[in-house]
Rosetta silent file (secondary structure, phi, psi, omega in degrees, C-alpha in Angstrom):
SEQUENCE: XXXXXXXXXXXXXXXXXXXXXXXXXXXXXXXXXXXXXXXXXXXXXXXXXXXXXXXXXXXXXXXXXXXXXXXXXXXXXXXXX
SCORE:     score description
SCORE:     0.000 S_00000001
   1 L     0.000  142.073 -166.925   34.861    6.263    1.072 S_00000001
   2 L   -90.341  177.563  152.645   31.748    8.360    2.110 S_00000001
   3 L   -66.947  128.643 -153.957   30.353    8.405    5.524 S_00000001
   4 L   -68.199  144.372  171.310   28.540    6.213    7.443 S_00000001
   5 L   -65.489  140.651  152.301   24.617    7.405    7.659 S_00000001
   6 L   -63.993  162.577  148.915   22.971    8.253   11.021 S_00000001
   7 L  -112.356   29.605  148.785   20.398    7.100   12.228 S_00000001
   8 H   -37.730  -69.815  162.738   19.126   10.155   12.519 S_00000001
   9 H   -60.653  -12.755 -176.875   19.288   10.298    8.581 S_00000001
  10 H   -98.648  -60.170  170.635   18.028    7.086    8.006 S_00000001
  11 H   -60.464  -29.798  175.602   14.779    7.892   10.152 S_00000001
  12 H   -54.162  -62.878  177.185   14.553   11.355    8.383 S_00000001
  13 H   -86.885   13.732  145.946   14.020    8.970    5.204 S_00000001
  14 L   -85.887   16.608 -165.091   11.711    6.305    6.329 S_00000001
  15 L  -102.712  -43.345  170.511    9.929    9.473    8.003 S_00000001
  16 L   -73.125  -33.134 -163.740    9.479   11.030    4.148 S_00000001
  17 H   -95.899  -17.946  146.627    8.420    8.009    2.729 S_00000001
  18 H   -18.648  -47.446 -177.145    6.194    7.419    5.969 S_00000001
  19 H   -95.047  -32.288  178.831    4.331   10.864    5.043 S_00000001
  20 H   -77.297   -2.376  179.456    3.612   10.154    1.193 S_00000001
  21 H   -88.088  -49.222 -178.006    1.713    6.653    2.811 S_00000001
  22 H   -48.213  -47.486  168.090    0.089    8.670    5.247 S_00000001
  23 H   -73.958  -49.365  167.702   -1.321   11.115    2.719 S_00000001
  24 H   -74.527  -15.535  150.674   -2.440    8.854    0.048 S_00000001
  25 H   -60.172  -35.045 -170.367   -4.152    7.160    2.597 S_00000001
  26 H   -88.890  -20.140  174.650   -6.165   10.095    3.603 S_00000001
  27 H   -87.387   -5.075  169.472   -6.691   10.885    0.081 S_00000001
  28 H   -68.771  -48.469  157.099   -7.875    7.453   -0.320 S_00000001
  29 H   -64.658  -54.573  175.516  -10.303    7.520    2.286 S_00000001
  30 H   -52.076  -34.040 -152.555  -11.683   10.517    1.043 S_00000001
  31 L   -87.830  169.344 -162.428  -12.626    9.285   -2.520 S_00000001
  32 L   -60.519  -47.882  156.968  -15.861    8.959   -3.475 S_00000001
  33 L  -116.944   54.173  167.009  -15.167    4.477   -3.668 S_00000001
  34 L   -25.484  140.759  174.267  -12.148    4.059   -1.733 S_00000001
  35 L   -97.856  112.784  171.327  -10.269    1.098   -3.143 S_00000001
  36 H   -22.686  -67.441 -172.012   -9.970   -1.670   -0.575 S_00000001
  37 H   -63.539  -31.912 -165.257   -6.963   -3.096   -1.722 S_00000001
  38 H   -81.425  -13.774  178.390   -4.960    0.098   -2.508 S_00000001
  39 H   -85.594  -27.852  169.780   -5.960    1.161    1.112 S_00000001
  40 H   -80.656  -19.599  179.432   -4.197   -2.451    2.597 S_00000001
  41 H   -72.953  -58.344  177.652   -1.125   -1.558    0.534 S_00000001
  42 H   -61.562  -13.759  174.352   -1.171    1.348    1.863 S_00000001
  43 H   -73.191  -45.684 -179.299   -1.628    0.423    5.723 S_00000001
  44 H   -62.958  -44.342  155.418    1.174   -1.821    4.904 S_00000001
  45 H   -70.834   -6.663 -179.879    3.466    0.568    4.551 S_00000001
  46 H   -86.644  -36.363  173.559    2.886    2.617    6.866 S_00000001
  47 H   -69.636  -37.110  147.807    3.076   -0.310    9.303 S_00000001
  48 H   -23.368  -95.612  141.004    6.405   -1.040    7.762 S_00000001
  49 H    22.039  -81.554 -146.476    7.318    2.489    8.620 S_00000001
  50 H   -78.576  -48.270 -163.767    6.688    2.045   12.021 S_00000001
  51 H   -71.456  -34.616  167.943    8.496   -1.227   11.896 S_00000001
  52 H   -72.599  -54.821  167.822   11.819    0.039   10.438 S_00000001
  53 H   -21.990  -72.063 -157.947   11.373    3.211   12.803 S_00000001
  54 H   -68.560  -61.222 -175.187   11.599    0.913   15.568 S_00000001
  55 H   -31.527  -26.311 -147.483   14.328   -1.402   14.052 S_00000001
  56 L  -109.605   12.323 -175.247   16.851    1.520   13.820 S_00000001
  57 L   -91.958   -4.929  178.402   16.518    2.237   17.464 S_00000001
  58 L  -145.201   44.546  179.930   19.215   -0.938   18.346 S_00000001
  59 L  -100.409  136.672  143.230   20.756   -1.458   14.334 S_00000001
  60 L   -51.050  154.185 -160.616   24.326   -1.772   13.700 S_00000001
  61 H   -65.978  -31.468  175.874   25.817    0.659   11.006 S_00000001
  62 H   -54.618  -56.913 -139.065   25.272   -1.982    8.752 S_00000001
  63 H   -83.006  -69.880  175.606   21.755   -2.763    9.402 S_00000001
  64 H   -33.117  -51.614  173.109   21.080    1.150    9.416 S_00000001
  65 H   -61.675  -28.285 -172.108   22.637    1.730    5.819 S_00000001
  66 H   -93.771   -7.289 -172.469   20.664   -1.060    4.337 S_00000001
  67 H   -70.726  -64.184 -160.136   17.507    0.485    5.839 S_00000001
  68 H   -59.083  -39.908 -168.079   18.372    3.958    4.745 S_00000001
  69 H   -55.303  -42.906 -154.393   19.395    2.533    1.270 S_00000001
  70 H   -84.765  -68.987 -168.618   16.241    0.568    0.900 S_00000001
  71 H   -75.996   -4.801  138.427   13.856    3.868    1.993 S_00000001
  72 H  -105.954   25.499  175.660   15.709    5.985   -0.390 S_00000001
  73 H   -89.084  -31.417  167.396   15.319    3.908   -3.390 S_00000001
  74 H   -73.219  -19.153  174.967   11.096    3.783   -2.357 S_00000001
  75 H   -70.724  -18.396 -176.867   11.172    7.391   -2.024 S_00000001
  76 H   -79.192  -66.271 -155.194   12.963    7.575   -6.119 S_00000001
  77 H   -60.883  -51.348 -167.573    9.878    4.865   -6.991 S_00000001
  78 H   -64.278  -16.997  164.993    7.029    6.782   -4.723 S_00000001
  79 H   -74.728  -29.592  175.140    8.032   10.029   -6.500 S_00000001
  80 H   -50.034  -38.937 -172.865    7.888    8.438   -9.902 S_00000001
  81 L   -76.809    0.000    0.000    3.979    7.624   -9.417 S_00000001
């Protein structure tokens, strides 16, 4: 059986996927027609983010694992694009 994640490790990866929202935002803003919608998607996640961030400061090991689980399978899809 492997080890349970911190939640150290668990913020380290909503913290990575946290920085690729954060960037495609700013490169978003920057274009020439920012796209509305792709800029609320993006907002969204970042407020997400911020929302798991906070969650993992009073999660059970459980709670923590599905978090970490969950931000690295968007970090496999946000690398994909």
């Amino acid at each position: 059986m492997s080890e349970p994640i911190t939640p150290e490790e668990a913020e380290r990866q909503v913290l990575e996927v946290n920085a690729w929202y954060a960037e495609q935002l700013m490169t978003e803003r920057r274009a020439v027609t920012p796209d509305p919608e792709r800029m609320k998607v993006l907002k969204e996640g970042l407020a997400a983010c911020a929302a798991d961030r906070q969650a993992l400061q009073d999660a059970s090991q459980e709670e923590i694992a599905e978090i970490a689980a969950r931000y690295a399978a968007r970090a496999r899809e946000l690398k994909e694009q």
